[in-house]
MIMITI-693624 format. One line per field, with one value per residue: x, y, z of N, C-alpha, C in turn; residue in three letters; residue number from 0. Coordinates in steps of 0.001 Angstrom, whole numbers. Layout:
BEGIN
n.x <- (X/...)
n.y <- (Y/...)
n.z <- (Z/...)
ca.x <- (X/...)
ca.y <- (Y/...)
ca.z <- (Z/...)
c.x <- (X/...)
c.y <- (Y/...)
c.z <- (Z/...)
resn <- (ALA/...)
resi <- (NUM/...)
! end
This chain:
BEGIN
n.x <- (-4096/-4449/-6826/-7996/-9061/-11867/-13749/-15277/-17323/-17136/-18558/-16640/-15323/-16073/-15422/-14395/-14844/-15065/-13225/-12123/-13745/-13812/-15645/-16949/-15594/-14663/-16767/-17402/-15256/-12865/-9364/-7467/-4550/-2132/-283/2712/5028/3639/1892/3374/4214/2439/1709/4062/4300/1856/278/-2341/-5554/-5966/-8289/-8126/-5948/-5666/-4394/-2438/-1323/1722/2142/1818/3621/5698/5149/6564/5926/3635/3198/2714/-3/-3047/-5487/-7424/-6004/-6397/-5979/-6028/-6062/-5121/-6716/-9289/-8741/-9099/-11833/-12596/-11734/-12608/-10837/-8400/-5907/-2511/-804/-488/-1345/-3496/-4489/-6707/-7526/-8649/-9193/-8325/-9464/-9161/-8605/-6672/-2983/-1708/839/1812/2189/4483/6666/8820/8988/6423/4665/2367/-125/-2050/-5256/-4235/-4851/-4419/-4344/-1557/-240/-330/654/3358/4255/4267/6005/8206/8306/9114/11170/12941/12975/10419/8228/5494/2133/-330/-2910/-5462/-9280/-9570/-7757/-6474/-7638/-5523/-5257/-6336/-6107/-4082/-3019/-1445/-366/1856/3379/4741/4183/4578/2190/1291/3153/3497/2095/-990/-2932/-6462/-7296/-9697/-10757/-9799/-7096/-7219/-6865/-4152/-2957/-2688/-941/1248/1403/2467/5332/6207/7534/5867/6636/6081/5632/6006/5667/6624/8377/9007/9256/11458/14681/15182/17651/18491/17497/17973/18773/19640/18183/15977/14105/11245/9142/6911/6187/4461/2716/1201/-1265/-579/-28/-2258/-899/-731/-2794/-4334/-5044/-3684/-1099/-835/-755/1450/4779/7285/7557/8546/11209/11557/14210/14039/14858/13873/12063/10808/7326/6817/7380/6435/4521/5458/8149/9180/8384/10394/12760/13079/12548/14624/17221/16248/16873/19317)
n.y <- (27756/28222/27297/27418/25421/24963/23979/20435/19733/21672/21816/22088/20311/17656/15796/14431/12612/10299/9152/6538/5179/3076/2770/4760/6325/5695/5569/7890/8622/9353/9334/8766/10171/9302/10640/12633/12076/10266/12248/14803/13047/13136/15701/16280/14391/15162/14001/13791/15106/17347/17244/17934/19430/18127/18916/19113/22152/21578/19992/20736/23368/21348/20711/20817/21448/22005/24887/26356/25657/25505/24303/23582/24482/22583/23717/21937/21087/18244/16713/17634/16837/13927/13302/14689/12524/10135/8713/7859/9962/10064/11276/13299/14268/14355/13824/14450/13409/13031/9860/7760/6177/2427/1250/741/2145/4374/4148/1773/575/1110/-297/-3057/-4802/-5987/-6690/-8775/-9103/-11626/-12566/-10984/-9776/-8437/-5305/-4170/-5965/-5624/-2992/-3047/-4850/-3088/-1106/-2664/-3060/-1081/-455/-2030/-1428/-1893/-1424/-1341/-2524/-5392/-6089/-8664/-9359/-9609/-8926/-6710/-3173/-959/1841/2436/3405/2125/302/2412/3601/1941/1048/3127/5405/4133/3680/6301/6482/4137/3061/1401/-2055/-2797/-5894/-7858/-10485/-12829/-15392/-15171/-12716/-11415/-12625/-10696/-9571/-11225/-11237/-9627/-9844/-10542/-12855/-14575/-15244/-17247/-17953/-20277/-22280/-24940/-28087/-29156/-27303/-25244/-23797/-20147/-19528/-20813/-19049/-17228/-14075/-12266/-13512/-13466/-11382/-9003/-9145/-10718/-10990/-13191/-13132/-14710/-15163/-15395/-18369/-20164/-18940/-19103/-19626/-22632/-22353/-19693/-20273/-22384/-20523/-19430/-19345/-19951/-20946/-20899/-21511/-20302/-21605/-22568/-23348/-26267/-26212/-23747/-23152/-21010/-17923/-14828/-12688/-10206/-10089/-12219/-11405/-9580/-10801/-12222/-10311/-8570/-10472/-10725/-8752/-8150)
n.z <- (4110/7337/10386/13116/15339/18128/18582/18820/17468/15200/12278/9546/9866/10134/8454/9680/11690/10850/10177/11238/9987/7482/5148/4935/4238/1745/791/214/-1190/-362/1148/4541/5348/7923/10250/10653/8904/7137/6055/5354/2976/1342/765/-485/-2847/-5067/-6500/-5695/-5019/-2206/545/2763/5709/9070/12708/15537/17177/18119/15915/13890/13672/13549/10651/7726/5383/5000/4689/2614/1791/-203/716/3393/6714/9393/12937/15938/19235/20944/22331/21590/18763/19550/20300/17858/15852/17037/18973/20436/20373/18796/16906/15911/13253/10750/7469/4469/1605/-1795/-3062/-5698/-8719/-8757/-11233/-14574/-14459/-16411/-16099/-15238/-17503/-18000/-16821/-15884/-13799/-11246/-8416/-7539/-5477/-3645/-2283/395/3002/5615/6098/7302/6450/3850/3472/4260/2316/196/933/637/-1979/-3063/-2045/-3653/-6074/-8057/-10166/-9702/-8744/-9061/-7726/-5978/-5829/-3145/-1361/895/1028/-293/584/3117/6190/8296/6353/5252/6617/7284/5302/4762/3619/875/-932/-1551/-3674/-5156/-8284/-8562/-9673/-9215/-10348/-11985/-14401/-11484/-11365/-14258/-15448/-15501/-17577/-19967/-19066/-19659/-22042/-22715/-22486/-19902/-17637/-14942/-11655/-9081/-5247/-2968/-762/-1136/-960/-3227/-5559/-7051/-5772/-4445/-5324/-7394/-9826/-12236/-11691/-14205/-16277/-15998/-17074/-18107/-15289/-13028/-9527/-7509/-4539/-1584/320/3986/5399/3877/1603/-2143/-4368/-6389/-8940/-9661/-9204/-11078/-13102/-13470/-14589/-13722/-10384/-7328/-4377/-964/857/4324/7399/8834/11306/10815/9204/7106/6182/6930/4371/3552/4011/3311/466/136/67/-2019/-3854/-3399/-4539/-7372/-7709/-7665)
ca.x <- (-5102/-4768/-7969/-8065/-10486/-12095/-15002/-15221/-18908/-17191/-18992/-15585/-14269/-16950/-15226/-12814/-15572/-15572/-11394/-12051/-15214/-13349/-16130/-17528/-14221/-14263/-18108/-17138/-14388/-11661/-8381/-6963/-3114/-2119/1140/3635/5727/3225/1013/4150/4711/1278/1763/4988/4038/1118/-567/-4131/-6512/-5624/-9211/-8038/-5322/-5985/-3037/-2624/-293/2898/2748/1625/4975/6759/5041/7449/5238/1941/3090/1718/-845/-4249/-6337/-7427/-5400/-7227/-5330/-6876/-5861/-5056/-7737/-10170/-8613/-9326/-12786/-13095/-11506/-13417/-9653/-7124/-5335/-1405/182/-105/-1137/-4033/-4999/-8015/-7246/-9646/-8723/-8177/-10351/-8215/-7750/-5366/-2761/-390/2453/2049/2736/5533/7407/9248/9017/5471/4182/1404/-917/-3184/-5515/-3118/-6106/-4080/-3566/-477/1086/-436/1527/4436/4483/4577/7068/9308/8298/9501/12542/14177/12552/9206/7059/3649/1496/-1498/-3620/-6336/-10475/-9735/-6788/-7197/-7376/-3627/-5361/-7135/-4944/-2720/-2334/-1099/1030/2736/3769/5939/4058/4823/1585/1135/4099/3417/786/-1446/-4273/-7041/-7772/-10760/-10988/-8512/-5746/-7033/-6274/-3073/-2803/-2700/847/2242/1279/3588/6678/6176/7163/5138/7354/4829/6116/5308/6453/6796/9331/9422/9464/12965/15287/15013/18944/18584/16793/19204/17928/19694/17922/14434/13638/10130/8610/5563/6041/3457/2827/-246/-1158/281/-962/-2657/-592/-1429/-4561/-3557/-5343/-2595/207/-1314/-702/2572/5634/7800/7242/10636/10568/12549/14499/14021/15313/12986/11026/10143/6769/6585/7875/6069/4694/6553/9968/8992/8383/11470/13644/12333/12951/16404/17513/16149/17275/21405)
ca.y <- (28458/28158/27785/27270/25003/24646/22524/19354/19464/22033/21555/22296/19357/17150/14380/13118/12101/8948/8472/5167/4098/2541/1959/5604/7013/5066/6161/9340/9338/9971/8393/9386/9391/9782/10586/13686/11946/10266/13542/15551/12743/12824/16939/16093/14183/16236/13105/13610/16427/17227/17992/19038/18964/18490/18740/19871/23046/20817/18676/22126/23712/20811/20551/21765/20648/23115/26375/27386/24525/26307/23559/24010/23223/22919/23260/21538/20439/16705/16192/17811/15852/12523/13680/14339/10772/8910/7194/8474/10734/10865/11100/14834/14859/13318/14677/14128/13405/12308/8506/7127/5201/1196/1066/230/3352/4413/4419/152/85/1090/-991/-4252/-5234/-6037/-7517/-9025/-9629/-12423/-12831/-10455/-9610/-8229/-4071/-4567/-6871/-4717/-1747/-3898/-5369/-1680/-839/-3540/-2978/677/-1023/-2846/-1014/-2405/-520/-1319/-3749/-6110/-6921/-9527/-8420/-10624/-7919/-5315/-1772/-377/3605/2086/4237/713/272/3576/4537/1368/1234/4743/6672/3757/3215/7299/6801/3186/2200/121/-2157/-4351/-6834/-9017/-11432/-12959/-14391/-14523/-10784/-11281/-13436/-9595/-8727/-11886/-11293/-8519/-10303/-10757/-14210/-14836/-16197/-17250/-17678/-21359/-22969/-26502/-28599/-29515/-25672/-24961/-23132/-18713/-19082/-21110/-18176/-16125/-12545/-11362/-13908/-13852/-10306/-8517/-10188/-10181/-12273/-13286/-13634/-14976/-14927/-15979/-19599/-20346/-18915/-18788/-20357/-23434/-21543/-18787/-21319/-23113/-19869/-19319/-20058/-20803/-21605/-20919/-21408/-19842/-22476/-22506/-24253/-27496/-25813/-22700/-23520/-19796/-16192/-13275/-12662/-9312/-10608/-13619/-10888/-8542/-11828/-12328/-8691/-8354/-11298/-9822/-6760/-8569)
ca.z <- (4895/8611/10384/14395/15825/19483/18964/18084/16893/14344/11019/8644/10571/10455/7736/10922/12679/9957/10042/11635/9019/5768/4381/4788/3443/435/-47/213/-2026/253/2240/5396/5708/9440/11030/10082/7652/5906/5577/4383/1866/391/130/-1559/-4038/-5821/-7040/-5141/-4718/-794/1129/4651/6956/10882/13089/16646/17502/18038/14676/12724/13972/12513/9467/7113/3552/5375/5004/1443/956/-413/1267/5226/7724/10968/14054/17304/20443/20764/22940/20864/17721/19897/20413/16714/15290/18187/19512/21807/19186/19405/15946/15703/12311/9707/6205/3964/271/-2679/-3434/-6828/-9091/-8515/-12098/-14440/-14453/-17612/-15233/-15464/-19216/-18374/-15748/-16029/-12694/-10640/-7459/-7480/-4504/-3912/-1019/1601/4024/6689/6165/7947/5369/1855/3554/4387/486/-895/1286/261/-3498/-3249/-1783/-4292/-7644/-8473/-10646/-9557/-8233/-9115/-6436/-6228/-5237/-1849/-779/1405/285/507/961/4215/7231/8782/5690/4145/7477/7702/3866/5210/2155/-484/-1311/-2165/-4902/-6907/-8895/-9043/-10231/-8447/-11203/-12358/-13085/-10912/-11928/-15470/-15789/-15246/-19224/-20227/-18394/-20405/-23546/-22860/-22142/-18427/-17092/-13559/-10792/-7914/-4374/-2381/516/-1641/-1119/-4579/-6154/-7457/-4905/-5300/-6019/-8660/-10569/-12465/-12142/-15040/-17218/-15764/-18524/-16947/-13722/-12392/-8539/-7091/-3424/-1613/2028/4491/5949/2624/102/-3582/-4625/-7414/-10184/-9408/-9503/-12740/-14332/-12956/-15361/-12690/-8954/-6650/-2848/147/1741/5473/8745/8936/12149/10726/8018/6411/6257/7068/3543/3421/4587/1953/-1313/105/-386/-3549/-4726/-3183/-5307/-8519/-7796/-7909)
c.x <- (-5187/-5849/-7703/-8977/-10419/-12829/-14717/-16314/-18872/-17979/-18198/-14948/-15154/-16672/-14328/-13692/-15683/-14205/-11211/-12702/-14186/-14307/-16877/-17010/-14178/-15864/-18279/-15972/-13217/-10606/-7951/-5572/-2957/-664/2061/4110/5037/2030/2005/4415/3397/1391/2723/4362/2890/339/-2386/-4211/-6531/-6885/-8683/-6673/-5677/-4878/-2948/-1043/1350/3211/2514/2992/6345/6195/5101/6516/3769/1863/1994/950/-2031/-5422/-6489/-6682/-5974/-6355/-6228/-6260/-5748/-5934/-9298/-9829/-9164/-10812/-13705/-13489/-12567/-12576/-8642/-6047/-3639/-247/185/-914/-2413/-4317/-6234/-7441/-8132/-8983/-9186/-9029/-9079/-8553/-6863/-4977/-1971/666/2914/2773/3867/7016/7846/9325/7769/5075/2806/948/-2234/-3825/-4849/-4713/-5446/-3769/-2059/409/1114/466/3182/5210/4765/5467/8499/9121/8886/10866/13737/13231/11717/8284/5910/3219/268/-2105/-5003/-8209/-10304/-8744/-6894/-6739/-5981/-4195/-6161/-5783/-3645/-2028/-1144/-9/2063/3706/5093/5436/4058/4006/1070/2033/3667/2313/168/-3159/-5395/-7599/-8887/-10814/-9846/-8125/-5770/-6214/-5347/-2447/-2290/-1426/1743/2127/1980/4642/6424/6046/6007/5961/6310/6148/4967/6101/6764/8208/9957/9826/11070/12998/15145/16628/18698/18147/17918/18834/18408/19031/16215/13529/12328/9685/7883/6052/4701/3408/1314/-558/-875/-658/-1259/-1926/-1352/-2156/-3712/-3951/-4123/-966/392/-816/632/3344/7046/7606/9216/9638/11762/12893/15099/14504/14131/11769/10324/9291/6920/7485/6663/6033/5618/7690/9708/9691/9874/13035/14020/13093/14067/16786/17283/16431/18874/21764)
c.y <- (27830/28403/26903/26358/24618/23468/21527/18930/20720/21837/21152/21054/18057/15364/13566/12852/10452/8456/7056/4301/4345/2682/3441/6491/6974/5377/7762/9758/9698/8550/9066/8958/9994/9869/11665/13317/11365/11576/14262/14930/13114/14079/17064/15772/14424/15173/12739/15194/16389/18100/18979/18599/18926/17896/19993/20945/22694/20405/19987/22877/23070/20382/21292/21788/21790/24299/27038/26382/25935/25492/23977/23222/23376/22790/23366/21240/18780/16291/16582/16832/14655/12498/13804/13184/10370/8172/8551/8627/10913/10653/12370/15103/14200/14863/13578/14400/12695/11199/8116/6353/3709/577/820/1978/3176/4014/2718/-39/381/591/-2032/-5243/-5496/-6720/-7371/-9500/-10960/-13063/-12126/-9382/-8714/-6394/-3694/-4746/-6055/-3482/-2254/-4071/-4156/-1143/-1562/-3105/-2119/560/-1236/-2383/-1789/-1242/131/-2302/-3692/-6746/-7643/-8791/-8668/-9840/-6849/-3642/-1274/1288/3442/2929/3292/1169/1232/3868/3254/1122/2811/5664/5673/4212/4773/7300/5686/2827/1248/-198/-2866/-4853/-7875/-9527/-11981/-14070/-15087/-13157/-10794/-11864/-11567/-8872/-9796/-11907/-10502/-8545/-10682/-12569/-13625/-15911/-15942/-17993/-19044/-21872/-24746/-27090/-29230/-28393/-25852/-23790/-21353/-18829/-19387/-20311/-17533/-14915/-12103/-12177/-13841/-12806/-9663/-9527/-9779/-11170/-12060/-13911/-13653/-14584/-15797/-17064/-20030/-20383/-18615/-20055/-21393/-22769/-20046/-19778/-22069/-21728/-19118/-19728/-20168/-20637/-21566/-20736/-20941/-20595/-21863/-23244/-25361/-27325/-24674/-23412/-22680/-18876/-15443/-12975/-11500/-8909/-11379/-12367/-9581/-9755/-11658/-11138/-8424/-9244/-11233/-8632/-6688/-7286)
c.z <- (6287/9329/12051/14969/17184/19335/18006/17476/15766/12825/9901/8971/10326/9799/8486/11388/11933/9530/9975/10921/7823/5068/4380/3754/1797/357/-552/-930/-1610/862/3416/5448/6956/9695/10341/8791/6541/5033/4461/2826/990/87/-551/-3176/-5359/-6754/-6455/-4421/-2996/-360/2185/5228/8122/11764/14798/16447/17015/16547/13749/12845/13246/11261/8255/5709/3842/4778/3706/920/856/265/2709/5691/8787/12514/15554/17954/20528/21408/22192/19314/18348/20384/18865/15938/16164/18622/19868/20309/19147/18068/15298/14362/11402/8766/5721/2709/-766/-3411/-4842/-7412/-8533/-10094/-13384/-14861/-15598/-17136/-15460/-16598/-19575/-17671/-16372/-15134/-11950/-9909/-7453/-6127/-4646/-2844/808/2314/4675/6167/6297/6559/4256/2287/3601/2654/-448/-593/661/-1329/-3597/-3156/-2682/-5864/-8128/-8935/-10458/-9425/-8496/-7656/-6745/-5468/-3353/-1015/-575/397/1060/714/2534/5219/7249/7747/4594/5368/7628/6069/4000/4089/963/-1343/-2268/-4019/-5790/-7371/-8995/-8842/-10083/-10243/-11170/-13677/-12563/-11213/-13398/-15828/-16086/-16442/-20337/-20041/-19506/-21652/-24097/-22843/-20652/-17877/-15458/-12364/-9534/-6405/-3662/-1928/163/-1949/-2544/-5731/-6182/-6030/-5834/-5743/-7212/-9864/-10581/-12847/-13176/-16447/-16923/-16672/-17399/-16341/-13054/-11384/-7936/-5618/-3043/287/2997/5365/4384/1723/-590/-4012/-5814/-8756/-10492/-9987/-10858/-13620/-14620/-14272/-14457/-10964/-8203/-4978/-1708/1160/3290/6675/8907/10431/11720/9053/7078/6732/6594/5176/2952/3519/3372/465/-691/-332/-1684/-4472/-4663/-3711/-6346/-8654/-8161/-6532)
resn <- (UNK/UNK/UNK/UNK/UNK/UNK/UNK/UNK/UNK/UNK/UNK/UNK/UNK/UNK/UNK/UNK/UNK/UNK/UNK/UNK/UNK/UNK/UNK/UNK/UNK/UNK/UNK/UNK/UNK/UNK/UNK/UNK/UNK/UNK/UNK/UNK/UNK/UNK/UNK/UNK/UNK/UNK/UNK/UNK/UNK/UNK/UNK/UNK/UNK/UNK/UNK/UNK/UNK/UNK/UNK/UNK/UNK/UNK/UNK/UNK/UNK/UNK/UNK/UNK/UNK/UNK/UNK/UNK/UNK/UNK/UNK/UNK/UNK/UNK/UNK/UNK/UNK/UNK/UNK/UNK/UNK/UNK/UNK/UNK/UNK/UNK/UNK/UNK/UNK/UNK/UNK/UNK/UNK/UNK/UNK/UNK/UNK/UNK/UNK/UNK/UNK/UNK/UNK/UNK/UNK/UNK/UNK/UNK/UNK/UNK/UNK/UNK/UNK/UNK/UNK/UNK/UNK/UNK/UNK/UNK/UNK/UNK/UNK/UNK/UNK/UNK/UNK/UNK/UNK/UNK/UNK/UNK/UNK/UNK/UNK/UNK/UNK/UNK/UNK/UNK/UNK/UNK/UNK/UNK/UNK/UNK/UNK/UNK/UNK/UNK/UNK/UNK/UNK/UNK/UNK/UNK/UNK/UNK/UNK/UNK/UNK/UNK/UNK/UNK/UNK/UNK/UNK/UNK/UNK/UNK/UNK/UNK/UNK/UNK/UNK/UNK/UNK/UNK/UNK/UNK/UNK/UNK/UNK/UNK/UNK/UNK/UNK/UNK/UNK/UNK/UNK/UNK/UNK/UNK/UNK/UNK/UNK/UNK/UNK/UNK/UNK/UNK/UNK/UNK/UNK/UNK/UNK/UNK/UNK/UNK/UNK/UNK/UNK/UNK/UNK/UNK/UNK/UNK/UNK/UNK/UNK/UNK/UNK/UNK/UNK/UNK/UNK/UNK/UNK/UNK/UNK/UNK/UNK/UNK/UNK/UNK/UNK/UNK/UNK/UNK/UNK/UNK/UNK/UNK/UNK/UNK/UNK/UNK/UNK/UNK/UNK/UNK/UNK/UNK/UNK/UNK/UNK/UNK/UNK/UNK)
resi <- (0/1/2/3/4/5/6/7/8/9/10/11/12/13/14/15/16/17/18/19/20/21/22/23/24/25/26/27/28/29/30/31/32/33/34/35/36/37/38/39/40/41/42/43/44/45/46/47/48/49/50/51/52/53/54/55/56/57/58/59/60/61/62/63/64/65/66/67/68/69/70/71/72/73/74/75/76/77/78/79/80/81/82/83/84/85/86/87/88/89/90/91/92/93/94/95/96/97/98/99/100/101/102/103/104/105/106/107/108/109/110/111/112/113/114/115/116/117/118/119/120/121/122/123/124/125/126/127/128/129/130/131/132/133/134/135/136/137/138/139/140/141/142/143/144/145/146/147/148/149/150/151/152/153/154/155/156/157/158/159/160/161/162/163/164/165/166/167/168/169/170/171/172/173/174/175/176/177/178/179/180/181/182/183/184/185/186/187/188/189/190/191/192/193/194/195/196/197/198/199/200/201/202/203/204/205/206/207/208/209/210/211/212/213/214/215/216/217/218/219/220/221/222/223/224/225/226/227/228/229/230/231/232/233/234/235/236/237/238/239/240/241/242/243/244/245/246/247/248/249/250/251/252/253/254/255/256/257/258/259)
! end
């Protein structure tokens, strides 16, 4: 349903005025994905109730995934979109979709593979980490209460869509919870910058069976109660000036090395 809009004090329009409020979004029940490709992916994949589209002229033209949605699509002006949001508007494209309870999903019970989060604050990085998970065949991911929401925008457009496709489960308590994945078979390989941690070669992916890794944030790391529960500890040997990775360069290591 194509639906035209001039004003920006529209009514039908009225849930972009709160794009930028997380915290309205998520009272509301909703996510915003922004940008062409990740809009089209979220109408791809048919896993969430799609409120609205809003999309100026240009990005409606190329949005091949629009044509027979039953939801509105609103087409505005980019200056009236940047009037709506409240921010200088230039990615052509946002949707409105009803966000997920966080959790746990069937889809887990049935993986062998899982990244776990712990403490990853940064939007940035939780989109980063799903990206890479999607990468190298990871099931689904555990995240900790202390890690940002991966349906938050950053985080959903920089993920390229991951975060629409894998599952996953914020856990409490933390990282008890996680006694629950191993009771299942699941060792826990945790991720630490310690010079004493076994080298990641030395891990022989075809013997390690399901694998939960665990990465923490970056500066900090993983908390010792995390590491205590760990059954083994491996570390990414570095050049003697550099302290860290980029935790999402760190867990794409990680994954591309279990992946063979």
């Amino acid at each position: 349903m194509i639906v035209h809009v001039a004003d920006p004090n529209d009514p039908r329009i009225a849930a972009y005025g709160h794009v930028a409020d997380a915290n309205w979004l998520k009272a509301a029940g909703l996510f915003v994905a922004e940008g062409r490709l990740v809009v089209e992916r979220l109408i791809q994949c048919e896993r969430f109730r799609l409120h609205s589209v809003l999309v100026t002229p240009t990005a409606h033209r190329a949005l091949t995934e629009g044509a027979a949605l039953q939801s509105p699509v609103f087409v505005a002006e980019r200056e009236v979109i940047s009037r709506i949001a409240g921010f200088d508007f230039h990615r052509g494209c946002l949707a409105l979709a009803e966000r997920p309870p966080e959790t746990a999903s069937p889809e887990l019970d049935a993986v062998t593979r899982i990244l776990a989060l712990e403490g990853v604050a940064d939007p940035s990085n939780v989109g980063g980490l799903f990206r890479v998970a999607a990468a190298f065949g990871v099931g689904g991911l555990l995240i900790d209460p202390a890690t940002a929401d991966p349906f938050y925008r950053k985080a959903l457009r920089t993920s390229m869509g991951a975060v629409l496709h894998l599952p996953f489960v914020r856990l409490t308590p933390w990282p008890g919870a996680i006694a629950q994945y191993r009771a299942r078979g699941f060792r826990v390989l945790a991720l630490t910058p310690r010079a004493d941690a076994p080298r990641l070669t030395d891990v022989a992916p075809d013997q390690i069976g399901p694998v939960i890794v665990m990465v923490g944030a970056e500066g900090a790391g993983l908390s010792q109660a995390a590491m205590d529960g760990a059954d083994v500890l491996v570390r990414i040997p570095t050049a003697p000036t550099v302290d860290s990775l980029n935790v999402s360069v760190a867990a794409g290591i990680v994954l591309s090395h279990l992946a063979g």
